[in-house]
N, C-alpha and C positions, 0 to 999 in steps of 0.2 A: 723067423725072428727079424726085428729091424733094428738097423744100425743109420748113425749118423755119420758123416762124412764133411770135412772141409774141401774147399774146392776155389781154389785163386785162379783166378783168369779169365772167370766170367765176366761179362760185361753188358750182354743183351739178352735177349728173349731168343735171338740164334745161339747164342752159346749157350744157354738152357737146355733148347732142344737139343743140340748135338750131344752134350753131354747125356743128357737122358737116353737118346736112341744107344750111345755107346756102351751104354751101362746093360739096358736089356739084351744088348747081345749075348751079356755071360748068360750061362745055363742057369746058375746059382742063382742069378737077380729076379726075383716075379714081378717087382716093379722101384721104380725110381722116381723121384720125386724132387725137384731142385726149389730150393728156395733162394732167387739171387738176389734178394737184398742180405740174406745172412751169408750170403758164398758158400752155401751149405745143401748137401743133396741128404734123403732120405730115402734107405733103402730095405727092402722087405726080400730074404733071405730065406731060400729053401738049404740051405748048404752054405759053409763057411768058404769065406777066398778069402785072399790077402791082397793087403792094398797094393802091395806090386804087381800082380798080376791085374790090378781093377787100373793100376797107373797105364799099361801097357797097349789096352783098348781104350782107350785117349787121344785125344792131337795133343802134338805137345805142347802147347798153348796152357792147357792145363794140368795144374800139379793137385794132387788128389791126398788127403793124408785124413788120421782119424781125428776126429774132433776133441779136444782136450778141454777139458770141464776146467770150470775158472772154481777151485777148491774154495777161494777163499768169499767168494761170491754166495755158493751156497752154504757155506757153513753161517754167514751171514743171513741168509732168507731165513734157515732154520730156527737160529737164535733168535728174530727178531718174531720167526710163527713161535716160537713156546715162548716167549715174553709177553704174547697177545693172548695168548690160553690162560697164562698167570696171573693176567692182571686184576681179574677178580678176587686170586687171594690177596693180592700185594695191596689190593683197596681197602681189604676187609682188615689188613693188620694193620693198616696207615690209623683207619679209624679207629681201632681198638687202644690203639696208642696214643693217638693225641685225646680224648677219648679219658684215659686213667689220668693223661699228665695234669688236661684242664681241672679234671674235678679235686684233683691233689695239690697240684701248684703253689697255692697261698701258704700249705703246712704240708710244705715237700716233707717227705718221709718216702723211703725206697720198701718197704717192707707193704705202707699202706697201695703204693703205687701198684707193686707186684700184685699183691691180694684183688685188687680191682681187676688188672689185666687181666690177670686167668679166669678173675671170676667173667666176665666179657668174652673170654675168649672160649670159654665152652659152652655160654648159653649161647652165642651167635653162630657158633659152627655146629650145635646141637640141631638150633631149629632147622639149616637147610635138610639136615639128615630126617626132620621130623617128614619134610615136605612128601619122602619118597623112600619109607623105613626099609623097606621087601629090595628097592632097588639098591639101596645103602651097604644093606647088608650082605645083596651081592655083589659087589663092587669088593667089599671091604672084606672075602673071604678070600679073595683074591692072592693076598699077600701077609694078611695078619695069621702070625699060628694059633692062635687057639680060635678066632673064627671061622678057620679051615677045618680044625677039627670036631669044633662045634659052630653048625649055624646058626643057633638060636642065638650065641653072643653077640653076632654080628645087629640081631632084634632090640637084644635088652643093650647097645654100647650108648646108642642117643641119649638114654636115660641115663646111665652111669652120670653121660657129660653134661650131663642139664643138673642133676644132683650137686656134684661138684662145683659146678657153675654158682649155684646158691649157694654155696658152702663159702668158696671164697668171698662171696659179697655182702653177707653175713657174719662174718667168722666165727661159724659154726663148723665146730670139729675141725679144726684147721689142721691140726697132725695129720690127721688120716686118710685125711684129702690129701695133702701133699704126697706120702706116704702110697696112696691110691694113683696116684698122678704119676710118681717116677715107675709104679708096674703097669699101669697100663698102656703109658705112652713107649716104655722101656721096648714091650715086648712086639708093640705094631711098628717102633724104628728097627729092629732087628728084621724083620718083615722087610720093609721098606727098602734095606742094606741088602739084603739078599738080591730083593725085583733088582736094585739101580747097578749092582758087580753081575748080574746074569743079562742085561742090559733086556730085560725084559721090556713090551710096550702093554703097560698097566696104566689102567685108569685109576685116580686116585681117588681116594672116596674122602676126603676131609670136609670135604662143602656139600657130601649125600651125593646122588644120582643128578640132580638135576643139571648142575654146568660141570661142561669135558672137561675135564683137568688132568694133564698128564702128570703119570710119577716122574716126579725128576726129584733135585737136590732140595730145590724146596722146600718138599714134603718133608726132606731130612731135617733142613733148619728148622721150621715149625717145631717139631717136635723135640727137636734138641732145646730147641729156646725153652719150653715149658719144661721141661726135665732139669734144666738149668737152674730157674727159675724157684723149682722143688728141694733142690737137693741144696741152695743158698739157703732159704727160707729152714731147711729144716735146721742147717747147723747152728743160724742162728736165734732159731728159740733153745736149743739145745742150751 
């Protein structure tokens, strides 16, 4: 196994080597590797030792300890690689929004606003699922239950979303689309809830197979927004 190591009091290309001759003396060591401009040696481990004993075959010149991860650094890198995965959806909802506002704007109305959104928002996330059905479908058995327990739903869901898609931009059958809309999205956010508390690493299938998308929270908001979106609209035709 290999382990990293800090190492102060390097200074040259002689303290490099001493260090490293020092290190392969332990039995445990099969090789050692120093990088001095991190002040940092690399070592490959048949057997575990402890840094007191790695301190002891040393000059004392140098002090040897384990290298401490900068926490806040990498939680940083992480955050800023899944914001870089997202941003394909974050593109796709920017436009879908500005998108329902412009073509409403003049005879603002929230009802007409919404109707347009969702209707955009399932034929634009229909067609990527068109691009790659077979792959969609596997992705999407992943976490959704009833495409787990049937695959073929996972076949016929593009079409649900494309159906509905016209529905709201049409408003045609608008109850039951809405009505359709809080059970289908209802039971692939349960899905979703389950991957993101087992902290599963699932690929998300909202945009089909073709671009990586991890499950994260996202996927949660998406789907809450349109559930949201369902269960307004329905009280208020009620």
């Amino acid at each position: 196994m290999k382990q990293t190591y800090s190492v102060s009091g390097m200074t040259c290309n002689g303290c490099k080597n001493s260090v490293e001759k020092s290190l392969l003396k332990f039995i445990e060591i099969v090789e050692a590797t120093v990088n001095l401009e991190k002040k940092e040696v690399e070592v490959l481990l048949n057997d575990e030792i402890s840094v007191q004993n790695l301190q002891t075959g040393l000059a004392d010149k140098f002090v040897i300890s384990e290298k401490i991860e900068n926490v806040d650094t990498i939680f940083k890198e992480e955050e800023t690689s899944q914001i870089k995965q997202l941003y394909p959806l974050f593109l796709i909802f920017t436009f879908i929004t500005t998108a329902s506002i412009l073509i409403h704007y003049r005879d603002w109305q929230i009802a007409e606003f919404m109707y347009t959104f969702m209707g955009l928002f399932y034929v634009v996330f229909s067609f990527f699922k068109f691009l790659n059905v077979k792959g969609f479908a596997t992705s999407f058995a992943m976490y959704d239950p009833v495409a787990k327990t049937l695959p073929k739903y996972g076949l016929v869901y593009p079409f649900i979303e494309l159906v509905l898609g016209f529905c709201f931009l049409m408003h045609f059958q608008i109850m039951p689309a809405l009505i359709f809309t809080i059970v289908i999205l209802g039971i692939t956010t349960v899905g979703v809830t389950k991957s993101l508390l087992s902290k599963q690493t699932i690929k998300c299938a909202c945009l089909g197979s073709v671009l990586n998308l991890p499950m994260t929270k996202a996927t949660f908001i998406e789907n809450s927004i349109m559930i949201f979106m369902a269960i307004f609209m329905i009280l208020k035709l009620i």
